[in-house]
Residue frames relative to the residue before (quaternion, step in Angstrom):
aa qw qx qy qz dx dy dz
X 1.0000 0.0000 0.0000 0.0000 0.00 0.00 0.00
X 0.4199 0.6719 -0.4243 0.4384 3.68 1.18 -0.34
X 0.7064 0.1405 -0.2893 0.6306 3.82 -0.18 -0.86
X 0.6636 0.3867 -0.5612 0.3083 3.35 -0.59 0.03
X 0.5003 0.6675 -0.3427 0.4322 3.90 1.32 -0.47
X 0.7793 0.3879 -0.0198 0.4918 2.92 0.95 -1.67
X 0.6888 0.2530 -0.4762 0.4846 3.50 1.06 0.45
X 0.4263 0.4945 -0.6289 0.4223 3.79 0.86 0.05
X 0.5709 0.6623 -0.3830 0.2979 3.78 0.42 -1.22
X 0.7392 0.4421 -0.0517 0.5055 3.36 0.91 -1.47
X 0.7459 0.2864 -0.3127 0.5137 3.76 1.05 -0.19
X 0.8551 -0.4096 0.1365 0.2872 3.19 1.47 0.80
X 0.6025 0.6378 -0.1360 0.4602 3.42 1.78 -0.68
X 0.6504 -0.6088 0.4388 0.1169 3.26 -0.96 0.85
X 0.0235 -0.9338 0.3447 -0.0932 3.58 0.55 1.10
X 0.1096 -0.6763 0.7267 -0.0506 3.66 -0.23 1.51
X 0.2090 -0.6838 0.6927 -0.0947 3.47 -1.27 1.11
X 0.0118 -0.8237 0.5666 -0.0167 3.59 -0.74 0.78
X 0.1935 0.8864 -0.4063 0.1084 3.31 0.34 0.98
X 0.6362 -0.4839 0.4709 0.3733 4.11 -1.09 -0.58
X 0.7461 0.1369 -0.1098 0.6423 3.11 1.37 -1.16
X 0.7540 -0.4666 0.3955 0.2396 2.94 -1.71 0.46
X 0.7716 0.4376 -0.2763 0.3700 3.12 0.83 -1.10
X 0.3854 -0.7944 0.4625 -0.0807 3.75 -1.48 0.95
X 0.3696 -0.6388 0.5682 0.3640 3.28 -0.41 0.46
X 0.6012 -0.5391 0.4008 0.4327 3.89 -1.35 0.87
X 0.6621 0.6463 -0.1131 0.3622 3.35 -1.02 0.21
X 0.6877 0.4401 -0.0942 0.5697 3.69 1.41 -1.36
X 0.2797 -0.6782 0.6290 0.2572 3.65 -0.99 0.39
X 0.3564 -0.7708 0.5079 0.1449 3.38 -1.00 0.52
X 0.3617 -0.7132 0.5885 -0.1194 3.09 -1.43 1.48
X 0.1644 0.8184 -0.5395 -0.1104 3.53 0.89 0.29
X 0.5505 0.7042 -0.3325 0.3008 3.64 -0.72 0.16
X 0.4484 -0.6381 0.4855 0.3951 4.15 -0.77 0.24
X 0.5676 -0.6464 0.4931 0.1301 2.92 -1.44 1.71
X 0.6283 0.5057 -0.4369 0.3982 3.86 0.67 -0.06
X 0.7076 0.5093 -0.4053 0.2749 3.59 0.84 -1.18
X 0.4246 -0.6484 0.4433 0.4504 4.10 -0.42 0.30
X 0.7961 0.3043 -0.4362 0.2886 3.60 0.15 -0.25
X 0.4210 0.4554 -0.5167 0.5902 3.37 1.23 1.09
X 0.7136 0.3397 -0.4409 0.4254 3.55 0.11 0.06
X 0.3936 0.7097 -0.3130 0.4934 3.55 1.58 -0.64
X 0.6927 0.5550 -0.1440 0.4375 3.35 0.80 -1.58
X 0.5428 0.6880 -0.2362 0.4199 3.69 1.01 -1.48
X 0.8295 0.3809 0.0068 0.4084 2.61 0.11 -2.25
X 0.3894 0.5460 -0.4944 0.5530 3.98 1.21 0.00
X 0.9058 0.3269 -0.2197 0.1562 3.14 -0.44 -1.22
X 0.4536 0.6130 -0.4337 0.4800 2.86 1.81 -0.64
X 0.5095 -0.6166 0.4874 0.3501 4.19 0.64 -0.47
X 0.7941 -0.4349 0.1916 0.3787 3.35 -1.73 0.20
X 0.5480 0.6986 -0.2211 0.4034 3.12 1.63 -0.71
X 0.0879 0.8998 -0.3982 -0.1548 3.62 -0.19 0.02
X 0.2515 0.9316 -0.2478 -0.0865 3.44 1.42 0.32
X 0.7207 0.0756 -0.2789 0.6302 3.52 1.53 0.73
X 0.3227 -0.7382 0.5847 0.0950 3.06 -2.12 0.19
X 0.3069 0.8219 -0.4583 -0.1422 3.51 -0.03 0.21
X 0.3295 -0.7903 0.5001 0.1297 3.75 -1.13 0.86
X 0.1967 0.8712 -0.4309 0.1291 3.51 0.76 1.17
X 0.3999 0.6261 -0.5791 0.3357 3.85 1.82 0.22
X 0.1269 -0.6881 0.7145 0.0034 2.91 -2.34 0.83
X 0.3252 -0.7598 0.5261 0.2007 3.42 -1.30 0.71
X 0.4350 -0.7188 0.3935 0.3732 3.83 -0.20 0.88
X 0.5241 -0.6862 0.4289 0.2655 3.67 -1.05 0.85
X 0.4239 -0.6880 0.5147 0.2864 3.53 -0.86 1.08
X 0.4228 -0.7136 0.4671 0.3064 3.75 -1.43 0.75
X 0.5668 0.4843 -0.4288 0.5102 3.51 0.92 0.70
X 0.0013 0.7470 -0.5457 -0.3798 3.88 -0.44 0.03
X 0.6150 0.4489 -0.4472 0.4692 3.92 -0.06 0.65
X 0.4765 0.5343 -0.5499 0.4303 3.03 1.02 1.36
X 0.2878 -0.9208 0.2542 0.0679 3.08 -0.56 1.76
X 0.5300 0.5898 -0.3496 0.4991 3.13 1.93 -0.06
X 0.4482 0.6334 -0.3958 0.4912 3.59 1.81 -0.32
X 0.6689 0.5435 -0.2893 0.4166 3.41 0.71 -1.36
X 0.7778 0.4836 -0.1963 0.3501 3.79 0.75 -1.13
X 0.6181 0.5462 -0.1936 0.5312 3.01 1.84 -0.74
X 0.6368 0.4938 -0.3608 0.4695 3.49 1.01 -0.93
X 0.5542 0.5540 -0.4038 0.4721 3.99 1.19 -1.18
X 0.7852 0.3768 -0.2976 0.3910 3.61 0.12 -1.15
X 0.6080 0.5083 -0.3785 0.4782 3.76 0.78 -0.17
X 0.8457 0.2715 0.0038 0.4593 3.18 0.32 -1.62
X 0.7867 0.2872 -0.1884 0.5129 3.85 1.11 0.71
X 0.7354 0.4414 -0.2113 0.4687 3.10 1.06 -1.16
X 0.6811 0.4844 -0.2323 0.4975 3.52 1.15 -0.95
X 0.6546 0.2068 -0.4207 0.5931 4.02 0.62 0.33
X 0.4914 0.5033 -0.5717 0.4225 3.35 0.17 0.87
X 0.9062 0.2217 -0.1843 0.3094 3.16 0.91 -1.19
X 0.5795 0.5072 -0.4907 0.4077 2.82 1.55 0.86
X 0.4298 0.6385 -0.5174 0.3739 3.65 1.42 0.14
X 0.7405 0.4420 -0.2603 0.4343 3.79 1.03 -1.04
X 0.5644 0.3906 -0.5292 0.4988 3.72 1.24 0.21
X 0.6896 0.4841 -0.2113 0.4954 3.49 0.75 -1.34
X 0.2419 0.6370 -0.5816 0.4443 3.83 0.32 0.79
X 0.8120 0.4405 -0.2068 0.3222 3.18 -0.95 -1.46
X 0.7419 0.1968 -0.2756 0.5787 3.80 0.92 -0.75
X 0.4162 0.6233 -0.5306 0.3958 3.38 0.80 0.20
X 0.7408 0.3260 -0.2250 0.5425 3.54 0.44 -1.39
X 0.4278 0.4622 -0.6144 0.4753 4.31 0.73 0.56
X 0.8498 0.3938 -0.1144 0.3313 3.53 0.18 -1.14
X 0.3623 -0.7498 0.4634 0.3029 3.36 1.39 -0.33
X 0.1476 0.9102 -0.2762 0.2709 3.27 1.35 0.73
X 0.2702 -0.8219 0.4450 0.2311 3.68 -0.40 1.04
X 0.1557 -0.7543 0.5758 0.2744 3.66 -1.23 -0.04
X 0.0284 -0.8561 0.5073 0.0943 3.78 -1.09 0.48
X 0.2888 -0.7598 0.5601 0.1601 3.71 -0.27 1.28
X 0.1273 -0.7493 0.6359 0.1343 3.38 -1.61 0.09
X 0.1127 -0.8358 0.5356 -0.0442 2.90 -0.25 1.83
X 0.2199 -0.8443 0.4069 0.2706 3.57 -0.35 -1.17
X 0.6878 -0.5173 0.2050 0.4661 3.59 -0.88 0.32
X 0.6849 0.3442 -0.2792 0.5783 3.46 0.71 -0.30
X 0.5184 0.5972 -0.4404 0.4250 2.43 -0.73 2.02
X 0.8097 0.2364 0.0550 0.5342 2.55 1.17 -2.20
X 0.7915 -0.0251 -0.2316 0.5651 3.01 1.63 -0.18
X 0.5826 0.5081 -0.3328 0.5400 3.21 1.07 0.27
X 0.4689 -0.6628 0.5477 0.2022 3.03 -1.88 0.72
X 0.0276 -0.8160 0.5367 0.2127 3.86 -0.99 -0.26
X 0.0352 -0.9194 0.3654 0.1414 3.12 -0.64 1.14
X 0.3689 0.5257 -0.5230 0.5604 3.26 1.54 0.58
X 0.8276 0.0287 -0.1241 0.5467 4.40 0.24 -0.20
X 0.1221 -0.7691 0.6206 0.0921 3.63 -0.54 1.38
X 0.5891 0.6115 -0.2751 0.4509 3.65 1.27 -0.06
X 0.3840 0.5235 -0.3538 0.6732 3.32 1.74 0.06
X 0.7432 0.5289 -0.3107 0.2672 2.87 -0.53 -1.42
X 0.6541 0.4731 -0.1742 0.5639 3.54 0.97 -2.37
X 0.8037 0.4057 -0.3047 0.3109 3.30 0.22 -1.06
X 0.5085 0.4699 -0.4374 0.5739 4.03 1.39 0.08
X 0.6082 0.5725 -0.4294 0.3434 3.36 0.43 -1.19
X 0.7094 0.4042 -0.2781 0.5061 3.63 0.64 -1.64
X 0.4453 0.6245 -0.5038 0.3975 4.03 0.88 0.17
X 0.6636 0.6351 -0.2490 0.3071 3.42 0.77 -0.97
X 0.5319 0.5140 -0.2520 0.6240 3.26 1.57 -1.49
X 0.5751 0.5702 -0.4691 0.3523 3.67 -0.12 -1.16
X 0.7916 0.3887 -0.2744 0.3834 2.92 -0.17 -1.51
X 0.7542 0.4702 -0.2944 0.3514 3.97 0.42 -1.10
X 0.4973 0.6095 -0.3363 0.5178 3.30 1.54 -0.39
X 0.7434 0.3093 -0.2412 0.5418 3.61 0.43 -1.33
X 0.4925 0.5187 -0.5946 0.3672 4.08 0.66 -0.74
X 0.6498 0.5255 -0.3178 0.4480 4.01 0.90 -1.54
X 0.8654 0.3209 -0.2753 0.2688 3.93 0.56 -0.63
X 0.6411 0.4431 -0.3207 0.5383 3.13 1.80 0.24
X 0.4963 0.4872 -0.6254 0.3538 3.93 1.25 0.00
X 0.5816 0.5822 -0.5377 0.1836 4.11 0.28 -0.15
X 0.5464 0.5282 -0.2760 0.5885 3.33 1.97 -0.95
X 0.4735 -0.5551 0.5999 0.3282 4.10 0.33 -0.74
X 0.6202 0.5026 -0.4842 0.3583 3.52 1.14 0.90
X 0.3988 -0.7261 0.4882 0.2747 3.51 -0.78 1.25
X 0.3292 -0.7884 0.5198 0.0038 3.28 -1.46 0.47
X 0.4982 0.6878 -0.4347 0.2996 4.24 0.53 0.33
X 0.4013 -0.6081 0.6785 0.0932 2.97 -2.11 0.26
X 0.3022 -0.6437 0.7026 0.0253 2.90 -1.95 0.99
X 0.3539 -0.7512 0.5570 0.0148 3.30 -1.35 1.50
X 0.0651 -0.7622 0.6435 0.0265 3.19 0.03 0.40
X 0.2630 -0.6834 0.6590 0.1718 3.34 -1.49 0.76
X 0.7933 -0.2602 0.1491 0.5298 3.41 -0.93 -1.23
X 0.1419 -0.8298 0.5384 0.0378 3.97 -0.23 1.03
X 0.2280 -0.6904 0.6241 0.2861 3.97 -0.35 0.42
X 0.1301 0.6336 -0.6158 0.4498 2.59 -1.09 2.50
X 0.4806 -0.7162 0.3610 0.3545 3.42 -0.77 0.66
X 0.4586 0.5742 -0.4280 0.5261 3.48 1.75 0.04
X 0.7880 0.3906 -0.3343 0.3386 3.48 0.02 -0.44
X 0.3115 -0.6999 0.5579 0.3192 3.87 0.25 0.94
X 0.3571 -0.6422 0.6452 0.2092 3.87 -1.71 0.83
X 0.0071 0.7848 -0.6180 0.0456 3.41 -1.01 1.25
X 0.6927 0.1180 -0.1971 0.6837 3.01 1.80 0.33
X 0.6701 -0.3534 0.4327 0.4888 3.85 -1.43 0.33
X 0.5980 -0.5559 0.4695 0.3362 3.54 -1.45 0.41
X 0.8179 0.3273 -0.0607 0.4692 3.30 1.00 -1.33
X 0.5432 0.3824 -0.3381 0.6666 3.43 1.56 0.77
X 0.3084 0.6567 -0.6573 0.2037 3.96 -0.45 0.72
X 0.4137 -0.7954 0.4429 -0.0092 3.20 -0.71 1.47
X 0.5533 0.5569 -0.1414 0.6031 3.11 2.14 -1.12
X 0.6912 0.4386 -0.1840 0.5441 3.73 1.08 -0.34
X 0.3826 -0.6544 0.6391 0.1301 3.77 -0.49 1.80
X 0.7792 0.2141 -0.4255 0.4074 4.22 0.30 0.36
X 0.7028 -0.5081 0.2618 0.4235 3.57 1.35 0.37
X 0.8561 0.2453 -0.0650 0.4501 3.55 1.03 -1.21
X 0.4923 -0.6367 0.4345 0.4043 3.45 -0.91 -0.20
X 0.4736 -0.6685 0.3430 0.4594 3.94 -0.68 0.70
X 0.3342 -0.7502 0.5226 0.2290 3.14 -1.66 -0.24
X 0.7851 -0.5146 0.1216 0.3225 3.78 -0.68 0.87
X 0.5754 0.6732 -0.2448 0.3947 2.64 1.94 -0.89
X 0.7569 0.4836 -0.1352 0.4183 2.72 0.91 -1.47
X 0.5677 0.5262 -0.3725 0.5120 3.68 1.18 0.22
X 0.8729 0.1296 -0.2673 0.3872 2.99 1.08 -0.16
X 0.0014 0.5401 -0.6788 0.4975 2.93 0.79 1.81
X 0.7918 0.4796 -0.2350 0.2965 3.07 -0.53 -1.51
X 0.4614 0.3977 -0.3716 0.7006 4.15 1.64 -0.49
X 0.8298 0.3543 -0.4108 0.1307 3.31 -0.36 -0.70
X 0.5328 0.4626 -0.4582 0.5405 3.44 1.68 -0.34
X 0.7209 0.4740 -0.3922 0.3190 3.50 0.08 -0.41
X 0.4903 0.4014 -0.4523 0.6276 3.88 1.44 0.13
X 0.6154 0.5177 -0.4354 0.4047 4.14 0.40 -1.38
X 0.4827 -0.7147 0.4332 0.2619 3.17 -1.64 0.08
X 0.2424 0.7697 -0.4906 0.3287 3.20 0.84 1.11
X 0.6106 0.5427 -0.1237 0.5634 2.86 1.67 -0.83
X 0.4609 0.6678 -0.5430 0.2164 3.74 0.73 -0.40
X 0.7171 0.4612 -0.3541 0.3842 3.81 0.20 0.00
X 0.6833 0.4833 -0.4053 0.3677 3.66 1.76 -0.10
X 0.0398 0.8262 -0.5601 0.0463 3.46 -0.78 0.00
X 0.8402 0.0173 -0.1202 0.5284 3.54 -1.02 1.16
X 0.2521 0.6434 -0.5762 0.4364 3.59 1.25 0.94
X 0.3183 -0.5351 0.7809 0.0493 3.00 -2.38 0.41
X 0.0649 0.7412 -0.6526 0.1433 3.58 -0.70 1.05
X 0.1284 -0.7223 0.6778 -0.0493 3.70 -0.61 1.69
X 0.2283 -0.6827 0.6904 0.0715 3.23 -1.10 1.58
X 0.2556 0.8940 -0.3679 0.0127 4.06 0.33 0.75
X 0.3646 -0.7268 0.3749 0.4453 2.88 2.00 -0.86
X 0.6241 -0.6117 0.2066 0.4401 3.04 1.51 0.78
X 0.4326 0.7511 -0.4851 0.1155 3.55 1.08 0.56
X 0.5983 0.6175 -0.3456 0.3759 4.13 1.32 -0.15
X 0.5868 0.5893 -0.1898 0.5220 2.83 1.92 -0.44
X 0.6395 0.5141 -0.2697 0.5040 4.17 1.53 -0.53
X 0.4127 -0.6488 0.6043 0.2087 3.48 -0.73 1.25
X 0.6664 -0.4428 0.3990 0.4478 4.12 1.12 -1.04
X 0.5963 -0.6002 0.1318 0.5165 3.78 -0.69 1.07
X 0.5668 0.5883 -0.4952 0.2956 3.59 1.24 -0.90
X 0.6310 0.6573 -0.2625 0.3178 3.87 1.24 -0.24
X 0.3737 0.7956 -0.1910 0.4369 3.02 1.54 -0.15
């Protein structure tokens, strides 16, 4: 969520930041506090003012190294599913004042991939997908867009390295993405270039759902 902070910052937007830590990119108000409970998101969505004219839902819970860990499973749902629900249903209402867009970060694995070191990832993107088409359908009556961004493999400390950044064999452009470049991809989809998309899916992956493998090439 950082570069994406820091490029809404930079194209100009008002930035509410909900985070664990305090610290912020320059530029961000601060939210200190967990993005799932509602009167932290309650809190967010004050300050941001009457206006609401985006949303983005990019918190994540890190994946347990067992998958039949079930407090992993409950924790990963409430981070990574339950909490942009509930901040799309607090954060509605000023959305539809402002005609205001929302954007979820989900990821390939999920939608088309499987995971077998975190099936709670996986379920819990997967059920990201519905969200979004459900709410794209309950905010186009207000004029609030609704989509998601896929991310594939992004060099981040979330994504474990199983290969060099700038060598990915599993990736049809060679490398793994970078943060930045996901969030580009939020910002056109909040900006109005976008005003005609809604309840879309947009994978930033480097074409990897799309590679049969290198012998495909």
């Amino acid at each position: 969520g950082r570069a994406t902070a820091e490029r809404l910052v930079a194209d100009g937007w008002h930035v509410v930041g909900i985070d664990l830590r305090s610290d912020q990119p320059a530029g961000v108000e601060r939210v200190v506090g967990d993005a799932c409970a509602p009167d932290v998101i309650r809190q967010a969505i004050d300050a941001a003012g009457p206006l609401l004219h985006g949303l983005v839902c990019s918190a994540g819970a890190p994946v347990s190294e067992t998958w039949d860990d079930r407090a992993a499973w409950d924790e990963i749902m409430r981070v990574d599913l339950d909490a942009p629900y509930e901040a799309l249903r607090l954060a509605m209402p000023r959305l539809v004042v402002a005609g205001g867009s929302a954007v979820l970060v989900g990821s390939i694995v999920g939608s088309v991939e499987g995971s077998r070191r975190s099936p709670a990832y996986a379920a819990a993107k997967a059920g990201l997908g519905g969200l979004v088409r459900s709410m794209a359908l309950v905010g186009a009556a207000g004029g609030v867009r609704v989509n998601l961004v896929e991310p594939g493999a992004i060099d981040t400390p979330f994504d474990p390295p199983r290969y060099p950044p700038d060598a990915r064999p599993d990736v049809p452009l060679g490398r793994m993405g970078i943060a930045e470049e996901v969030a580009g991809t939020i910002a056109f989809l909040l900006g109005p270039d976008a005003a005609y998309v809604t309840g879309a899916s947009l994978r930033v992956d480097g074409g990897r759902t799309v590679f049969g493998g290198p012998d495909r090439l």
